[in-house]
N, C-alpha and C positions, 0 to 999 in steps of 0.2 A: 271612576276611571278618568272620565276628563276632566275633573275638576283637579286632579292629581298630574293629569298630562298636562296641562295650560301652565304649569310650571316649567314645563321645560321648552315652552312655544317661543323658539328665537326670534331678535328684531327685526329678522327678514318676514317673519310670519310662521316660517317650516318648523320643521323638526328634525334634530339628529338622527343618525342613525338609534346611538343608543348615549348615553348620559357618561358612558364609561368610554365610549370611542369616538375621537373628534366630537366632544361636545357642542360646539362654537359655529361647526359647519351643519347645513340644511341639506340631508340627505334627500334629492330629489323624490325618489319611490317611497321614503316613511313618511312624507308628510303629503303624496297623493293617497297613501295608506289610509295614514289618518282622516284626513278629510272623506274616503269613502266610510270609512266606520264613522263616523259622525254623523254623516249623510244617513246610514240604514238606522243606526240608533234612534236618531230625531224619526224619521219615519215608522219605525218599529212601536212610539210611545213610550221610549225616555225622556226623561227630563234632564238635556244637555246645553239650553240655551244659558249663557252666562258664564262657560267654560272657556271653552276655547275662544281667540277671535279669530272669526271664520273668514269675517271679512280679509282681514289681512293676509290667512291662508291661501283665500281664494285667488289674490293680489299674486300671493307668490306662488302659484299655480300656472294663472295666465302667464307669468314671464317666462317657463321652461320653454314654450313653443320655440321660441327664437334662443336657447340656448345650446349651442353646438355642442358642449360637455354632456348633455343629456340625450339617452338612449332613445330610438325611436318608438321603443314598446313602453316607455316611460309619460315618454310625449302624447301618445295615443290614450293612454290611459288616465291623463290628467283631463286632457277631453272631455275624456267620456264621464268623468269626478263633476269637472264643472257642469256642464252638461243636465247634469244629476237635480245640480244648485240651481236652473234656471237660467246659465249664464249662455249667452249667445253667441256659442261658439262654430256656428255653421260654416264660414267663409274658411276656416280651418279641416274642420272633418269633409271640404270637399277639398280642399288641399291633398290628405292626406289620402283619401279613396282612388283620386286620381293617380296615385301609385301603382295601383292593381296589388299583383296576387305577391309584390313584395313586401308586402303589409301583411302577409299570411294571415289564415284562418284567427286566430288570435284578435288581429288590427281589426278583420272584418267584423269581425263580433262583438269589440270593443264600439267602434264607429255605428255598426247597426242600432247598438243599445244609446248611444250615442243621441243617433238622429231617431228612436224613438222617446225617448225623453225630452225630445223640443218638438215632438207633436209633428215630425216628418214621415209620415208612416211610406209612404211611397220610397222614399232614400233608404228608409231600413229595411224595406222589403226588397229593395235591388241588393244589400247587404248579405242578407237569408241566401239569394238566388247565387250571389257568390261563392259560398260559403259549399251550399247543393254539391258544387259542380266537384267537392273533396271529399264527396261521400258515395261509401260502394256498402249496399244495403246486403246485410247480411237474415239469415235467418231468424233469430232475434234481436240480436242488435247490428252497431254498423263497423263501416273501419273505412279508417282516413288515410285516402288516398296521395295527402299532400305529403312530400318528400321533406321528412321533420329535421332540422335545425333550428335549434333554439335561439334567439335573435337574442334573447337576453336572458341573465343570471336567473328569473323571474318567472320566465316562460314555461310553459310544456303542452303537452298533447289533452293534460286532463282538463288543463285549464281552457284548453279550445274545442271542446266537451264540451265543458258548462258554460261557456258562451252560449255555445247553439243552442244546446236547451233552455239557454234564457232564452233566446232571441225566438225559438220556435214559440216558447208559452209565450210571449207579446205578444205574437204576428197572427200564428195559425195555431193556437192553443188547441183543437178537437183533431189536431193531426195524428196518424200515428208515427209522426219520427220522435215525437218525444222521450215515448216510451222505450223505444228504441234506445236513443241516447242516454237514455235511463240506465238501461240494461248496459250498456256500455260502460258506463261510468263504474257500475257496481263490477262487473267484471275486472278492472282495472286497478280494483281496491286490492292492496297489497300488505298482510299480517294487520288487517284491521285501520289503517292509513292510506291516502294518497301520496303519491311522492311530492303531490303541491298541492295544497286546498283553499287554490285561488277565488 
C-alpha cells in the first residue's frame, strides 16, 4: 500500500485528496490521514520504512498549525499525528486546550492522546476530566451531553466515542466507563456501519 502511495507523495511532502481531483494540491486531512496509517502500520509490525518520506510529511504537517485555510479539527488532529512520531509538539496542544470546550469533545480527545504520547500523563488526565463533564451515565452505556455541531466535514459523535475509549484505556484502563462506551458505540452501529469510522 505505501510503497504504491509514495508515488503520489507531492513536493510539499502531502498527499492529494485523490489522484483523479486536484492532483497537484496537498489535501491537508489526507495527508494527516496518511501519516496516521503509517504511524499504526509501523507500530502494528509492518514493514513501511522506505515508502513514504515521513520526514518531509511530518515537515508538511508541522506547517498546517499556522495555516489559516486549515480547519481547526484538522489542525488538532495533525497534533495529535505528529505527537504520535515523537515530535514536540506541546507549546501547541497547550495553545489549543486553552480554548476550552470550543475545541469540543473531539479536540479534547485528540489533545488528551496527544499529550499521552509525549509521556504528559497529568495534561491528559485533565483532558479525561474534560471530557467527564459531557457525560450522563446511563444504564448500560452513556449519552453525550455536549450540544453536537460538527466543527468539520470529518467530525461526529462516534468519533468523540472512540476518543474517550481510547483515552479511558491510556489513563484508567480497569474503569468501568469503558465498557460503557463500548456499549455505546455498539449501539450506534447502523445496518452493520458507522456513519464515520474515525
Amino acid at each position: 500500500f505505501f510503497a504504491a502511495a509514495a508515488k503520489y507523495q507531492l513536493p510539499d511532502g502531502g498527499f492529494s485528496y485523490s489522484p483523479e481531483y486536484r492532483p497537484d494540491y496537498s489535501s491537508p486531512y489526507m495527508s494527516v490521514r496518511m501519516a496516521h496509517i503509517y504511524h499504526l502500520a509501523k507500530q502494528n509490525g509492518f514493514q513501511v520504512d522506505g515508502t513514504l518520506e515521513i520526514n518531509r510529511l511530518l515537515r508538511y504537517l508541522a506547517a498546517l498549525y499556522n495555516n489559516k485555510r486549515v480547519s481547526e479539527y484538522v489542525k488538532i488532529y495533525s497534533l495529535y499525528v505528529q505527537a504520535l512520531f515523537g515530535q514536540r509538539v506541546e507549546l501547541f496542544l497547550n495553545a489549543v486546550q486553552q480554548k476550552g470546550d470550543a475545541i469540543g469533545m473531539t479536540g479534547y480527545g485528540m489533545v488528551g492522546l496527544a499529550y499521552h504520547a509525549l509521556g504528559m500523563e497529568r495534561e491528559a488526565a485533565d483532558m479525561l476530566q474534560r471530557m467527564k463533564k459531557f457525560i450522563r451515565v446511563g444504564t448500560q452505556s452513556i449519552d453525550l451531553t455536549e450540544t453536537y455541531e460538527a466543527r468539520d466535514y470529518f467530525e461526529s459523535q462516534v468519533e468523540s466515542l472512540a476518543l474517550l475509549q481510547m483515552l479511558y484505556q491510556s489513563l484508567e484502563p480497569a474503569a468501568e466507563m469503558p465498557r460503557r462506551v463500548g456499549q455505546t458505540l455498539l449501539a450506534r452501529q447502523k445496518h452493520g456501519h458507522w456513519v464515520s469510522t474515525e
